[in-house]
N, C-alpha and C positions, 0 to 999 in steps of 0.2 A: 504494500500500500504506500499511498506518497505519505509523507508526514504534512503537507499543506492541503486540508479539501474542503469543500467549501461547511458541509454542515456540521464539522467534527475535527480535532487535530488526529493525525496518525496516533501522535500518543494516546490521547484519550481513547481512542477505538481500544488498540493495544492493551492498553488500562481492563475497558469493558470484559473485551475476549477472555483475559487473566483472569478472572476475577469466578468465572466460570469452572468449577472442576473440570468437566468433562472436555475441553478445549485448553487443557494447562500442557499437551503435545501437539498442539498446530503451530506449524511453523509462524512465524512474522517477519518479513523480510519488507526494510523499509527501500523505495526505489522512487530519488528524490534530489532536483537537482540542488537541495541543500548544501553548501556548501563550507556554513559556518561548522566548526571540528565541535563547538561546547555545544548547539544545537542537535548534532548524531549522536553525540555520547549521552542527551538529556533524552533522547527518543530512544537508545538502548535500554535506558536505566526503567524506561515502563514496561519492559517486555519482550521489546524484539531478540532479535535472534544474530538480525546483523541490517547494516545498512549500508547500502548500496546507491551510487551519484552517478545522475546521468550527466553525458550521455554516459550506454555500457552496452559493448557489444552482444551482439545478438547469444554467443555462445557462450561467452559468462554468463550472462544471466540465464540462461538454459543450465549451464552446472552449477549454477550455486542454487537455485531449486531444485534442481531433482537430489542435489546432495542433503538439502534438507527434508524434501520428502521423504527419501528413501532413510534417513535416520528417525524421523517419526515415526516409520512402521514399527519400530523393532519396541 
């Protein structure tokens, strides 16, 4: 998810999802031309998994989801 959207911050989502037992192993993968360092590190500390600044090539972001997916199955 981006961390800027219009009716909610990524953190706050992030926040929400957590806050959920049953959704405490879904990935969050923040993808956001954020580029301030204290602003990703503040959007980590709700939740996510990891964040990510566009632009980003098409196959990074293809392997850094499916490496998160495929560690939430387990």
């Amino acid at each position: 998810m981006d961390l800027h959207m219009p009716e909610c911050s990524g953190a706050e989502l992030a926040r929400v999802i957590r806050y959920h037992e049953g959704f405490q192993s879904v990935p969050i993968v923040y993808l956001s031309a954020e580029e301030a360092l204290d602003q990703q590190i503040r959007a980590l500390g709700s939740g996510a998994d990891d964040f990510l600044t566009k632009p980003i090539s098409d196959v990074y972001l293809v392997a850094s989801v499916r490496a998160r997916a495929l560690r939430s199955r387990w």
